[in-house]
C-alpha positions in Angstrom: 29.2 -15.0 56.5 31.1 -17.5 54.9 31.8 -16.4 51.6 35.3 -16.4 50.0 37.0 -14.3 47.6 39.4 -15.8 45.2 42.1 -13.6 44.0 44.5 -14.6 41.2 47.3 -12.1 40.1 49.0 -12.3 37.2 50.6 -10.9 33.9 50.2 -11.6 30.6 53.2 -13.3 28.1 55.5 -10.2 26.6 53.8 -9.5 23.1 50.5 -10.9 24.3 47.3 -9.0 22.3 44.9 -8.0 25.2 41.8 -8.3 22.6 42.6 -11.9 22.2 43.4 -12.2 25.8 39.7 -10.7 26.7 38.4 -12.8 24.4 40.1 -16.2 25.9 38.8 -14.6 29.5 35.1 -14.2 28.2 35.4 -17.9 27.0 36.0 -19.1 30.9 32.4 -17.5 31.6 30.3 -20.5 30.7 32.5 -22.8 33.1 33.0 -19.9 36.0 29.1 -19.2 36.1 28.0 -22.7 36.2 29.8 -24.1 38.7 27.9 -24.5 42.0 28.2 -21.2 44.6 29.8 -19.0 42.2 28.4 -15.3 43.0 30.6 -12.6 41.2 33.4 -12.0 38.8 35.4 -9.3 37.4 39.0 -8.6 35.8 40.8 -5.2 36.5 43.8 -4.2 35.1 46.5 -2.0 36.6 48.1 0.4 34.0 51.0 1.2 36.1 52.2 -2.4 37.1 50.8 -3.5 34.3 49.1 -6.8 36.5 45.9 -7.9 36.3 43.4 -9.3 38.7 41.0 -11.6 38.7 38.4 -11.7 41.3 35.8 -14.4 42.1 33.3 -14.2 44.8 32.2 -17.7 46.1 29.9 -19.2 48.7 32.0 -21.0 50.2 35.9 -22.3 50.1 34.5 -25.7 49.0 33.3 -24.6 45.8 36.0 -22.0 44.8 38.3 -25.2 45.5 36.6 -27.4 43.5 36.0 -24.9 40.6 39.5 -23.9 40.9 40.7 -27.8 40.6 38.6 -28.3 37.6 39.7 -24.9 35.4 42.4 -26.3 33.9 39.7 -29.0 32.3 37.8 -26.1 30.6 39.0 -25.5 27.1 38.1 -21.9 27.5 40.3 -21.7 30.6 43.2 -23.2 28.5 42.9 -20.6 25.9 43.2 -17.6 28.7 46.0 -19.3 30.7 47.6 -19.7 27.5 48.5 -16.1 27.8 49.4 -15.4 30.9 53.0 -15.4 32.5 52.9 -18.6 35.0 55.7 -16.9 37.0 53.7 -13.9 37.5 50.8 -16.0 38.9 49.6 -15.5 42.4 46.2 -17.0 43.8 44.4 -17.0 47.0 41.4 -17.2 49.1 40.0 -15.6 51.5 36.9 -15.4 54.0 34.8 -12.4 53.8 34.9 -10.7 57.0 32.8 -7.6 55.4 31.2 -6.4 52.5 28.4 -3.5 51.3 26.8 -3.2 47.9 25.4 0.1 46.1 23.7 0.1 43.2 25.3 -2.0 40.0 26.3 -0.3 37.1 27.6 -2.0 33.9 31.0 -1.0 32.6 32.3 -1.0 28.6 
C-alpha cells in the first residue's frame, strides 16, 4: 500500500473569526478534490491547544507533492492561508503502513 497521508498543523492569526476561516477552508475543496489521487480530507480542531489539523489522504507521494506545490496558486487556498499563523505551520507526509474503515458517517 502506497498511499500517503499529508498532515499540516497549524494555528490560526490571534483575532482570526473561525466562520470566515471555515469558509476560506471550504473554498480549497474545488482545487483539493480535483487534483489527481486525492482520496480523503478532513480538518479537526483541538480545543485544548487550540491547533488545527489538516489531513489529506493521497495515492501516492507524487501527487500530494504536486498538489501541495500548486496550493499556493489556488485563490481559495490564499484566502485560508490568509488566516493561519505561518510560525505555527508544520506539514508532512507519510506512507500508510495500515489502515481499516467502518461505516462513514457525516458530521455537522
Amino acid at each position: 500500500m502506497d498511499n500517503i497521508v499529508e498532515t499540516v498543523r497549524f494555528k490560526l492569526k490571534e483575532g482570526t473569526d473561525v466562520n470566515a476561516f471555515l469558509a476560506a477552508a471550504e473554498g480549497t475543496l474545488p482545487y483539493i478534490s480535483g487534483c489527481e489521487g486525492f482520496v480523503y480530507r478532513s480538518l479537526s480542531f483541538d480545543e485544548q491547544s487550540q491547533e488545527w489539523t489538516d489531513i489529506v489522504y493521497w495515492t501516492n507521494l507524487a501527487n500530494a507533492q504536486a498538489a501541495s506545490e500548486n496550493f499556493m496558486n489556488d485563490e481559495g487556498a490564499q484566502k485560508m492561508v490568509s488566516h493561519i499563523d505561518s510560525a505555527t505551520l508544520v506539514m508532512a507526509h507519510q506512507g500508510v503502513r495500515m489502515s481499516a474503515m467502518g461505516e462513514c458517517i457525516e458530521s455537522a
